[in-house]
KOLDOPA-327967 format. One record per residue: residue number from 1; residue in one letter; x, y, z of N, C-alpha, C in turn. Coordinates in pm, whole numbers. Example, Ala and Ser with C-alpha at 12.3 -4.5 7.8 and 13.67 -1.06 7.14 Angstrom:
<atoms>
<1, A, <1319, -569, 780>, <1230, -450, 780>, <1320, -330, 780>>;
<2, S, <1285, -225, 708>, <1367, -106, 714>, <1290, 3, 787>>;
</atoms>
This chain:
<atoms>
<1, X, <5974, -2863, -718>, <5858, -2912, -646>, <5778, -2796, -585>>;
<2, X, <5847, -2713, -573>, <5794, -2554, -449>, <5673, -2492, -599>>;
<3, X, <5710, -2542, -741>, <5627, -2420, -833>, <5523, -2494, -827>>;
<4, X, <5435, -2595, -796>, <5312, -2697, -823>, <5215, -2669, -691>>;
<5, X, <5296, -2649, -567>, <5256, -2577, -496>, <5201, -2479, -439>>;
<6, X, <5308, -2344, -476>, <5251, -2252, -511>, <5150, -2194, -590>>;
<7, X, <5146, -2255, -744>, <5029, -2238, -814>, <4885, -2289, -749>>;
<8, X, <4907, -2389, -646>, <4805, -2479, -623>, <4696, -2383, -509>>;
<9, X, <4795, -2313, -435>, <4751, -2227, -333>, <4692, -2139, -361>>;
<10, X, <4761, -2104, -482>, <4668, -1907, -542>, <4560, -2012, -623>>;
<11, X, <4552, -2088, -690>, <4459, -2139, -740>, <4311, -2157, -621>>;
<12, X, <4342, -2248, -514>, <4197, -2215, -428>, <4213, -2116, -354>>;
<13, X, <4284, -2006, -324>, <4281, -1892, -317>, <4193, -1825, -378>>;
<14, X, <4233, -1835, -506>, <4092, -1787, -596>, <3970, -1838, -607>>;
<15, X, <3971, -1969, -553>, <3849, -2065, -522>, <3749, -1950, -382>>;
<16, X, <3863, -1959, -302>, <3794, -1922, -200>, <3783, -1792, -196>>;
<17, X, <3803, -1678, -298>, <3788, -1545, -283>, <3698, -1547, -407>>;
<18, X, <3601, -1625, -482>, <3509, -1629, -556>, <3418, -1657, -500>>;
<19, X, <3424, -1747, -376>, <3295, -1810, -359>, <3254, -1702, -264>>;
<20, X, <3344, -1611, -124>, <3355, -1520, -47>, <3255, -1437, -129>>;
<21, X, <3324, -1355, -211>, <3250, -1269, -342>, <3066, -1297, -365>>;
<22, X, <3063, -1445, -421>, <2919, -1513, -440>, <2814, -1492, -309>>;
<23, X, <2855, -1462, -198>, <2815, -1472, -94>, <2797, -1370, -61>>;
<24, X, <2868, -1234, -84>, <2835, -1110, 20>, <2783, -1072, -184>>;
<25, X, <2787, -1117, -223>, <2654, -1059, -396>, <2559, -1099, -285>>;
<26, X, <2515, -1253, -262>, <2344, -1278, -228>, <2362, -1224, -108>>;
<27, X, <2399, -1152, -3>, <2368, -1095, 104>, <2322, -984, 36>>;
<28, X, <2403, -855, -35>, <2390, -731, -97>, <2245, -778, -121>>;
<29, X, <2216, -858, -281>, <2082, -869, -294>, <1949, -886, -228>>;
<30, X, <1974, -981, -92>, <1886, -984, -14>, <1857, -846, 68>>;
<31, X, <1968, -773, 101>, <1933, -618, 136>, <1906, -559, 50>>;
<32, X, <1925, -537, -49>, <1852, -478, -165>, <1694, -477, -182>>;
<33, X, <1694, -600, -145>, <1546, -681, -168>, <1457, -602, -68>>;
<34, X, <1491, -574, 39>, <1405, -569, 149>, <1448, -378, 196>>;
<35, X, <1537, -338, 141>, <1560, -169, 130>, <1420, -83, 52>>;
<36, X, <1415, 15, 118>, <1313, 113, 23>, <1359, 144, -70>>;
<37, X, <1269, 158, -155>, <1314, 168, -321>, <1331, 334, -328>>;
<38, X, <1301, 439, -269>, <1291, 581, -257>, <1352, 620, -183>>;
<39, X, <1375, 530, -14>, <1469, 632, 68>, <1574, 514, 148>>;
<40, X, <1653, 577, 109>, <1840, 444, 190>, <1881, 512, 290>>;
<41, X, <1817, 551, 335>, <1839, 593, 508>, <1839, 546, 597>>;
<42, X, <1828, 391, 605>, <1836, 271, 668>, <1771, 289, 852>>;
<43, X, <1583, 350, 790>, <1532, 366, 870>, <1486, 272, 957>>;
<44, X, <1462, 235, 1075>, <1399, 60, 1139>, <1338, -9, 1048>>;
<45, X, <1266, -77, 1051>, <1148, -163, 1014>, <1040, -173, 1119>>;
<46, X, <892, -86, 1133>, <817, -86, 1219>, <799, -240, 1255>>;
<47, X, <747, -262, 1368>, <689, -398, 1384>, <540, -424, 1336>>;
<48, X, <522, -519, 1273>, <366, -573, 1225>, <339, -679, 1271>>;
<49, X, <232, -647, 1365>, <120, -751, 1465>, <27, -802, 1415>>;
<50, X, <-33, -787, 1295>, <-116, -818, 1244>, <-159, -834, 1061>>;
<51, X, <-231, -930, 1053>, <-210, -966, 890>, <-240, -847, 815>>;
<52, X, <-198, -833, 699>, <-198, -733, 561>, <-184, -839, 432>>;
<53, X, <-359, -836, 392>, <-405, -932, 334>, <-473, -850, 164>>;
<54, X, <-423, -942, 61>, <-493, -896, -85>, <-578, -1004, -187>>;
<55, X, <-657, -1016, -203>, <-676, -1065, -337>, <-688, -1022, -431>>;
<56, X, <-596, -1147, -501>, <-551, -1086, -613>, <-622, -1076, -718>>;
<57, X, <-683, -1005, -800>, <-768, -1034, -915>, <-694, -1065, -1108>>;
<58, X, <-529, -1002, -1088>, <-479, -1023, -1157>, <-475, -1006, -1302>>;
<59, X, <-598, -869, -1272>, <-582, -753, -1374>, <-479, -660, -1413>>;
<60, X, <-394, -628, -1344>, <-332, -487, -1345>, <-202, -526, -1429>>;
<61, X, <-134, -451, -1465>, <1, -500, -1507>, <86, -532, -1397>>;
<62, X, <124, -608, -1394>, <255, -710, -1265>, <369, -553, -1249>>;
<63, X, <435, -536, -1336>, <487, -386, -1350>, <475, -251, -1277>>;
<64, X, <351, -275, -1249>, <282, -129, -1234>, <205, -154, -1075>>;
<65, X, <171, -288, -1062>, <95, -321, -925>, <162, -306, -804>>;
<66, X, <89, -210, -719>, <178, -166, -602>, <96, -312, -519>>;
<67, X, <-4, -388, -560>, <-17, -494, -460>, <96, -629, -486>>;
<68, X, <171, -646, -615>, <232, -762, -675>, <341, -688, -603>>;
<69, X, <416, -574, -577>, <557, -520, -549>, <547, -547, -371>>;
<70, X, <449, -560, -327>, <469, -571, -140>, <448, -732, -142>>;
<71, X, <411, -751, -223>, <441, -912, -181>, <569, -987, -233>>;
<72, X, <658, -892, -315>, <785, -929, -334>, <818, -900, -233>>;
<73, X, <803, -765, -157>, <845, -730, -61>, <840, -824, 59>>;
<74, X, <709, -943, 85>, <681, -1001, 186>, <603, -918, 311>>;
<75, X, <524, -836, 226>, <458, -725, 361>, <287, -692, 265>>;
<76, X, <306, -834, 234>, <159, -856, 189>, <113, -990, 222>>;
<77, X, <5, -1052, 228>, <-70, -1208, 192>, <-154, -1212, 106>>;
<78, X, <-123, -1268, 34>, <-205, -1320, -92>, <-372, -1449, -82>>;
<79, X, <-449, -1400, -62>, <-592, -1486, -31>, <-661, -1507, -138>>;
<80, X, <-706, -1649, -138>, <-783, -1724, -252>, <-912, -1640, -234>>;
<81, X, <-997, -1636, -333>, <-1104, -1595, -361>, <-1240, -1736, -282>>;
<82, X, <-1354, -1694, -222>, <-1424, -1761, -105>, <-1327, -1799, 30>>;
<83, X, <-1213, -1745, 53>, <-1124, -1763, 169>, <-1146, -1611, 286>>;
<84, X, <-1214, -1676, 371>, <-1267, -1566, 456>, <-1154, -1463, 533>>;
<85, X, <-1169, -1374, 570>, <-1088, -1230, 627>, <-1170, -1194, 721>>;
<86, X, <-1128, -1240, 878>, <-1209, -1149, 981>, <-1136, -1012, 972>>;
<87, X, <-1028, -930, 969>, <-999, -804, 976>, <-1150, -721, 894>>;
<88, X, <-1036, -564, 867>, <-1154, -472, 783>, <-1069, -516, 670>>;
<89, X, <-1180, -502, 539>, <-1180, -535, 428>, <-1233, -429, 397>>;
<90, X, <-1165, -334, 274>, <-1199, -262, 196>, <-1249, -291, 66>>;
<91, X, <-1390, -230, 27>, <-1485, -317, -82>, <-1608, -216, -113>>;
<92, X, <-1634, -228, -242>, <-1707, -111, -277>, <-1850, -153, -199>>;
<93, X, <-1885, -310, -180>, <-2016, -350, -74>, <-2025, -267, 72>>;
<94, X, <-1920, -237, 127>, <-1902, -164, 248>, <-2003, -89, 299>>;
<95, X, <-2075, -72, 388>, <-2175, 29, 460>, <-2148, 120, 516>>;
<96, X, <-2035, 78, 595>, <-1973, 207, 675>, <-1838, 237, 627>>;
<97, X, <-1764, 375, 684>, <-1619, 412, 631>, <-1544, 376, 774>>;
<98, X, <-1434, 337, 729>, <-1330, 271, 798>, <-1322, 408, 946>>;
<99, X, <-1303, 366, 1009>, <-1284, 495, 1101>, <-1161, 436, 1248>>;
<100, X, <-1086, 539, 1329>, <-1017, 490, 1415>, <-1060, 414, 1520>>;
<101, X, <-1220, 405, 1544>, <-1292, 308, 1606>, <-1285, 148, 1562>>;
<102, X, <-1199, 135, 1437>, <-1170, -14, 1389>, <-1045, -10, 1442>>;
<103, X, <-982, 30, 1499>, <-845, 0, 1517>, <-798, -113, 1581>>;
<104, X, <-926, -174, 1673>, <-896, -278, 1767>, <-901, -442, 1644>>;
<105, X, <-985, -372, 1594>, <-1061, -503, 1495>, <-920, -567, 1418>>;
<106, X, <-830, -452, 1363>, <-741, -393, 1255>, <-614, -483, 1383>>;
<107, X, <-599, -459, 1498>, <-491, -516, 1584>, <-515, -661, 1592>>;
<108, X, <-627, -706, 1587>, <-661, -827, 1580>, <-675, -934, 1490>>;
<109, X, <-714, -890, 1418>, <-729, -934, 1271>, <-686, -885, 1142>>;
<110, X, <-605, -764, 1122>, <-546, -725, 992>, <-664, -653, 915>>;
<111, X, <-602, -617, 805>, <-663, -518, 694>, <-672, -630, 562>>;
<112, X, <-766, -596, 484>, <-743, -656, 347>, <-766, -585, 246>>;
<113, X, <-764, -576, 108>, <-789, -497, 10>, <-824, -597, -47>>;
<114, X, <-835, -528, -215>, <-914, -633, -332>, <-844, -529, -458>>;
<115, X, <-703, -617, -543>, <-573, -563, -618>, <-701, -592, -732>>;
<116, X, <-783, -506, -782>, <-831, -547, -966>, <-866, -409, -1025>>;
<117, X, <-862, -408, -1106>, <-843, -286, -1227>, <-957, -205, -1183>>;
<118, X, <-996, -99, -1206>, <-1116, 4, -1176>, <-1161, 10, -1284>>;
<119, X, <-1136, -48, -1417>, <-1175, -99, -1540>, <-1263, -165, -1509>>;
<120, X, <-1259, -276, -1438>, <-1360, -416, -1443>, <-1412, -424, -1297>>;
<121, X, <-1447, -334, -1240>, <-1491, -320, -1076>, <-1612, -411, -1060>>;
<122, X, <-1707, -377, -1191>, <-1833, -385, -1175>, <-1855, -545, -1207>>;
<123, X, <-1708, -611, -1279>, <-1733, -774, -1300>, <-1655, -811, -1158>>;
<124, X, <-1598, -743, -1082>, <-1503, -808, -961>, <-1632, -879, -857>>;
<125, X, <-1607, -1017, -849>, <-1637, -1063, -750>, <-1648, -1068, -599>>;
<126, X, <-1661, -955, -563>, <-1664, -906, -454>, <-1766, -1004, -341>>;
<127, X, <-1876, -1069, -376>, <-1919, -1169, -276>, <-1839, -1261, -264>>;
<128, X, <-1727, -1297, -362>, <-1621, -1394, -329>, <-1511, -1384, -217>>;
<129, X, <-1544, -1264, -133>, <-1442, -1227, -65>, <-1484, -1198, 94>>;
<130, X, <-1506, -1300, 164>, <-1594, -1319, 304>, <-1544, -1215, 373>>;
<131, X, <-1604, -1149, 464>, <-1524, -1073, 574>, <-1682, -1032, 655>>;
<132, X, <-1677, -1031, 778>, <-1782, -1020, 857>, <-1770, -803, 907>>;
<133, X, <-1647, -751, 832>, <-1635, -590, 833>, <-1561, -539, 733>>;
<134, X, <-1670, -538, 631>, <-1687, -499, 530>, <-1672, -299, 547>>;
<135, X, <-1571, -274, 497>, <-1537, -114, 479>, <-1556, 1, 364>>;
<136, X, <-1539, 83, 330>, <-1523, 192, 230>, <-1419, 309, 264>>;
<137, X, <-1369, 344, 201>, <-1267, 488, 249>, <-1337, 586, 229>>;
<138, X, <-1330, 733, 306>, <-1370, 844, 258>, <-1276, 865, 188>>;
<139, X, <-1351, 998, 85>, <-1262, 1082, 27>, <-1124, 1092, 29>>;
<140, X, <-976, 1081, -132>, <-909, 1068, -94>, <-857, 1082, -222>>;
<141, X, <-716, 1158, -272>, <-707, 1182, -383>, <-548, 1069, -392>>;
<142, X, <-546, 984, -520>, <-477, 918, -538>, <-306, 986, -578>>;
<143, X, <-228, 924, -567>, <-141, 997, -583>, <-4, 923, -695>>;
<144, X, <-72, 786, -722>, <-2, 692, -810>, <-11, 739, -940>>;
<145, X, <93, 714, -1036>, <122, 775, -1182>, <3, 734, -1223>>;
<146, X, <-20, 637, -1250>, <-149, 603, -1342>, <-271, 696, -1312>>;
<147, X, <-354, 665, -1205>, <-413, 761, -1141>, <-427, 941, -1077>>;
<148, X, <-343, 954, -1083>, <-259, 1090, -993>, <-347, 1179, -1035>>;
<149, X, <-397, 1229, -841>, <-493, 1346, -884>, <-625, 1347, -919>>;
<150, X, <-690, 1224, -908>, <-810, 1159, -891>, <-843, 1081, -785>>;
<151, X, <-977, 1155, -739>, <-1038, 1104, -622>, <-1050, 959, -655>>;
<152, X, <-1032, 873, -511>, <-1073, 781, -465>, <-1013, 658, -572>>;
<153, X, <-987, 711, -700>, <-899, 582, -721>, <-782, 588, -694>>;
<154, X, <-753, 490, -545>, <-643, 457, -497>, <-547, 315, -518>>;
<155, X, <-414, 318, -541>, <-377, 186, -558>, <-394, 94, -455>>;
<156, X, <-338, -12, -419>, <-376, -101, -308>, <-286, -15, -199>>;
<157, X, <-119, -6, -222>, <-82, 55, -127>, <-158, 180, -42>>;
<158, X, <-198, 287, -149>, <-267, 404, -88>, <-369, 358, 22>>;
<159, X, <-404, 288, -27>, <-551, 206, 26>, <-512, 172, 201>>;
<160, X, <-398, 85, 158>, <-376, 59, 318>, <-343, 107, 389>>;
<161, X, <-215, 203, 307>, <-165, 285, 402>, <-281, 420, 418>>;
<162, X, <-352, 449, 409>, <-513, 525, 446>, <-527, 459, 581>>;
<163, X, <-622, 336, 547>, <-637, 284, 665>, <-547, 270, 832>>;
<164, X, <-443, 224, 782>, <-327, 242, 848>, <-268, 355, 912>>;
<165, X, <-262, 490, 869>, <-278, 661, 928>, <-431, 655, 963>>;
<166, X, <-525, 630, 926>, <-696, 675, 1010>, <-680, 606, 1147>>;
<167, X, <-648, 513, 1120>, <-678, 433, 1290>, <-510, 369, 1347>>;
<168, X, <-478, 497, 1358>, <-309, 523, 1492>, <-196, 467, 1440>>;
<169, X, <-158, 435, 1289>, <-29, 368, 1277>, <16, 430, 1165>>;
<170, X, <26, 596, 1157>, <101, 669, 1084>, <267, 642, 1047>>;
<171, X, <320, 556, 1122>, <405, 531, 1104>, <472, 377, 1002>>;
<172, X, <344, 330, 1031>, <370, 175, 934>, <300, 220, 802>>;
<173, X, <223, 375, 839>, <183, 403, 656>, <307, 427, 601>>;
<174, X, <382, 506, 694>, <506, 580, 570>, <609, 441, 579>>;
<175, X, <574, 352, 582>, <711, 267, 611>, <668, 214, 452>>;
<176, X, <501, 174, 405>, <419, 97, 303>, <449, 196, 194>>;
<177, X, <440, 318, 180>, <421, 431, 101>, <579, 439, 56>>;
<178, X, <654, 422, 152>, <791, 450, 93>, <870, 321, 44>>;
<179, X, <813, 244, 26>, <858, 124, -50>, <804, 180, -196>>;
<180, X, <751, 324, -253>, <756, 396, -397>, <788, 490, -429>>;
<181, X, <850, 550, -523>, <937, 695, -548>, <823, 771, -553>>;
<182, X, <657, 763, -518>, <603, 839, -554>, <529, 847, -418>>;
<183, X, <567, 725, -277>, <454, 715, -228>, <415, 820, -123>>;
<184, X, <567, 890, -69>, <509, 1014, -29>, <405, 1172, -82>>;
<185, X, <432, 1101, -214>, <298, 1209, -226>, <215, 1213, -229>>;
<186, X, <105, 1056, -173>, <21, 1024, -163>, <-41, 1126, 6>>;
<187, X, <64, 1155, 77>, <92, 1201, 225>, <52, 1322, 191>>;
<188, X, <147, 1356, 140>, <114, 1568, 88>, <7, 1597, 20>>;
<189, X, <-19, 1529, -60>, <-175, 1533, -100>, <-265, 1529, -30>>;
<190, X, <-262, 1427, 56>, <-396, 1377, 152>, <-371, 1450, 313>>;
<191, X, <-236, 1520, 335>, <-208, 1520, 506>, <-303, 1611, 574>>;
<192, X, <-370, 1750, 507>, <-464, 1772, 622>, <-607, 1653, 606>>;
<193, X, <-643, 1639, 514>, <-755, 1573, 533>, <-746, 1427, 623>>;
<194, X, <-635, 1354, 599>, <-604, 1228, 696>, <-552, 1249, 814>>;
<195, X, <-517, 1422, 866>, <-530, 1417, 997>, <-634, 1440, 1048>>;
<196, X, <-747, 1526, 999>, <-877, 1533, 1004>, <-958, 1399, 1059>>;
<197, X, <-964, 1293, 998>, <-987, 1182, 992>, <-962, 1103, 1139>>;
<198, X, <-804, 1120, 1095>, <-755, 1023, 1232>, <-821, 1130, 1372>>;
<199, X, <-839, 1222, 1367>, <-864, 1289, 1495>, <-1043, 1216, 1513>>;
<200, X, <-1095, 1185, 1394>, <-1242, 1146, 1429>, <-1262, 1039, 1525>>;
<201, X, <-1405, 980, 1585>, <-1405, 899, 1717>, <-1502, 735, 1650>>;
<202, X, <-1536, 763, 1519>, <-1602, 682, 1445>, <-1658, 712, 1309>>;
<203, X, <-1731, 649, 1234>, <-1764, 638, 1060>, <-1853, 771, 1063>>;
<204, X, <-1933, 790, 1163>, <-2033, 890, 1116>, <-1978, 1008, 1109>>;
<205, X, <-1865, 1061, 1212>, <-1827, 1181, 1213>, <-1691, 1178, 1107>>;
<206, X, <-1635, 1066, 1050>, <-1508, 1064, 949>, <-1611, 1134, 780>>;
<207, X, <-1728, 1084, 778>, <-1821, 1146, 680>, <-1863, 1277, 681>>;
<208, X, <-1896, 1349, 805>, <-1906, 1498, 806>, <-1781, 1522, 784>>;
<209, X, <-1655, 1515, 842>, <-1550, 1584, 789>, <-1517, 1586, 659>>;
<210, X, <-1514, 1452, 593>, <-1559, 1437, 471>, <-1634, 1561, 367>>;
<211, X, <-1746, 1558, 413>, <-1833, 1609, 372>, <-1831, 1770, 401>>;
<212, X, <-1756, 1797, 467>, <-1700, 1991, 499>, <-1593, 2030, 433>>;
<213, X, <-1516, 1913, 428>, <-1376, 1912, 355>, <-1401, 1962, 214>>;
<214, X, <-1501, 1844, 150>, <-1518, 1875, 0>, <-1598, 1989, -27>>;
<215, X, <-1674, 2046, 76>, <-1729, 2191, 67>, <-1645, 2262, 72>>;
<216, X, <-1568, 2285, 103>, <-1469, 2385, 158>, <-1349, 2374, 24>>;
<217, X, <-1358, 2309, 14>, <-1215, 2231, -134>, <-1289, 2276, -228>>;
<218, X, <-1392, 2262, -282>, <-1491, 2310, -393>, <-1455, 2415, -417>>;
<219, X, <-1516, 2485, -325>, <-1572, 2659, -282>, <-1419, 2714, -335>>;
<220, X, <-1301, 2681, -292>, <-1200, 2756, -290>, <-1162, 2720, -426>>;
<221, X, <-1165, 2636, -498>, <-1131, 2583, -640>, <-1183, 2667, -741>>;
<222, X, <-1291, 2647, -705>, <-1407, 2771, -806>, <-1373, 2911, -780>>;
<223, X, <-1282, 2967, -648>, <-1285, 3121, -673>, <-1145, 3102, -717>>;
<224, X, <-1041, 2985, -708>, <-922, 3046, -830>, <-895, 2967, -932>>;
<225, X, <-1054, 2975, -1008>, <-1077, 2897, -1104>, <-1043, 2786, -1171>>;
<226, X, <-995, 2733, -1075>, <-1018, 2570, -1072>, <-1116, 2484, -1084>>;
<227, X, <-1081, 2379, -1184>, <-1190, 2286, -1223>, <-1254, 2228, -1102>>;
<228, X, <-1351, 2124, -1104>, <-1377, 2047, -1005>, <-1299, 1931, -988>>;
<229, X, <-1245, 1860, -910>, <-1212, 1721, -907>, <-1255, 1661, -989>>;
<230, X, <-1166, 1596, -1065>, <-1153, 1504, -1180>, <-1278, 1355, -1140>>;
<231, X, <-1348, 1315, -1240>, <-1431, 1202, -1180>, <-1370, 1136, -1154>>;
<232, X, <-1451, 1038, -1097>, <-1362, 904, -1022>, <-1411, 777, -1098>>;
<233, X, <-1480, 836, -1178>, <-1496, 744, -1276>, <-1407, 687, -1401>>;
<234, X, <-1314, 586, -1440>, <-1242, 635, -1496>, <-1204, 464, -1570>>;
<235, X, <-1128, 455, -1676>, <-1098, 311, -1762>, <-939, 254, -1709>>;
<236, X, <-904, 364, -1677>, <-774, 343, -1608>, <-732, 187, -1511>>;
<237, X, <-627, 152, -1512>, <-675, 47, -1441>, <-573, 118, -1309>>;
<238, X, <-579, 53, -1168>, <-568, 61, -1058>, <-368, 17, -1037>>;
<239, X, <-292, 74, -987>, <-158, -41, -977>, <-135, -70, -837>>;
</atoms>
């Protein structure tokens, strides 16, 4: 009678050291999920007060889109097209450049971008996308594979995390940037010019710096015969 027993015990024994198992897998995965993909140093998680908003245009390859990978992440929102955005919205309509004088706007209302190919800019519906502060970035060299090393086409991440270092939250850039094996070099590329920036007091003076920067970047290119900056014109699409 004792052997029907015994078998019976190691039997949900093994019940219950499978299912144990099944359980710390979907814990692992859910930390997995939400770990930086570049650095396991199991740094905080800044706090976010405010929305970080995209529409999606749903050009790019799913693969390659640093706006489709933060919303796996859950450190994006996804907005219908005619669905209004009081934050700043970055958009080639923009008048002025984003400057640390938005920062209050940015605490209040969030940031948004617009995820569509730099292929098809000129068909992107951009009046479809309400926002009463409408933005542009200065100058800014991309640092994503596709792009890398060309002005101003930035992926969505670059994009925000820009915004995000210009107006006081250098720290929730590198938190956005390092969710990619590449996104710190978006930093080393750009770090004197985006401290430049963040030290400015509004749009007009983020454009002279701008505008001394690329004098000064020129000038020195041409005496160690360096090309000019690559156009920014380009078929490439955006990730």
């Amino acid at each position: 009678m004792s052997k029907p027993v015994r078998y019976q015990n190691k039997k949900n024994h093994k019940r219950r050291k499978y299912h144990h198992d099944d359980k710390l897998n979907s814990l692992m995965n859910k930390v997995s999920l939400h770990s930086d993909d570049s650095d396991n140093e199991g740094s905080n998680i800044p706090e976010i007060n405010f929305p970080i908003a995209m529409w999606d245009m749903e050009h790019c390859d799913p693969k390659k889109c640093s706006g489709r990978k933060l919303a796996k992440f859950g450190l994006i929102k996804t907005l219908k097209l005619g669905q209004k955005f009081n934050g700043i919205v970055l958009t080639p309509v923009g008048e002025k450049c984003v400057s640390p004088a938005d920062a209050e706007i940015i605490q209040t209302n969030g940031i948004a971008v617009v995820d569509c190919s730099w292929a098809k800019i000129d068909s992107t519906p951009f009046e479809k996308m309400k926002t009463p502060n409408p933005r542009l970035l200065p100058f800014l060299v991309a640092a994503n594979p596709i792009n890398y090393g060309k002005p101003c086409q930035l992926s969505c991440v670059e994009a925000i995390a820009s915004v995000l270092f210009i107006t006081g939250s250098s720290d929730l850039a590198e938190y956005y940037l390092n969710k990619f094996k590449w996104g710190r070099g978006f930093l080393s590329l750009n770090d004197e010019i985006l401290n430049r920036y963040a030290s400015c007091s509004n749009g007009a003076e983020i454009i002279e710096v701008q505008n001394d920067y690329l004098q000064a970047s020129q000038k020195s290119r041409a005496e160690k015969g360096m090309p000019e900056y690559p156009s920014s014109s380009s078929a490439d699409e955006s990730d």
